[in-house]
N, C-alpha and C positions, 0 to 999 in steps of 0.2 A: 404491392398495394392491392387491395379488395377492389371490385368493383365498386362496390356501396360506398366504400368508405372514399374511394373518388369523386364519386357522382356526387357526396356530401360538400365535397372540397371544391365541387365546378360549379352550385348551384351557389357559394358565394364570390366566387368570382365574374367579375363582368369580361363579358369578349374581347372588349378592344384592350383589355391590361392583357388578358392570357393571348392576345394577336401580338401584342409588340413584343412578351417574353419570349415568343413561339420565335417570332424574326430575327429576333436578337441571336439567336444559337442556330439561325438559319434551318429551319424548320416550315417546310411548307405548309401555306397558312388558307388557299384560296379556297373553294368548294371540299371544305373540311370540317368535319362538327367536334365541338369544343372537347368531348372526352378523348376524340383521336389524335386532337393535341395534345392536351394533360396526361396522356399516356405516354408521349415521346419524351415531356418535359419532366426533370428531376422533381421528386416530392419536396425538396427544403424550398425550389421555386414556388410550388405549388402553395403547400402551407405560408410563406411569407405573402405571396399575392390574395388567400384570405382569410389572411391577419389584417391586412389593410381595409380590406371590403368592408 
């Protein structure tokens, strides 16, 4: 996945939905910024979380 096309995918999601998918697969979540989670987390997570937003 592009950067862009990530950064498009993070700025509709909210923190706290991509913090609990990030916990859920056990994925360190504390003094971490949202794209270096959405990088660890699979894109079908990504795009469903905003689908929702």
């Amino acid at each position: 996945m592009e950067d862009k096309e990530l950064e498009e995918l993070i700025k509709k999601i909210k923190g706290k939905d991509l913090n609990a998918e990030a916990k859920k697969r056990g994925i360190k979540t504390h003094c971490v910024k949202k794209i270096d989670i959405a990088k660890q987390l699979p894109r079908d997570v990504l795009e469903k979380l905003a689908a929702e937003a």
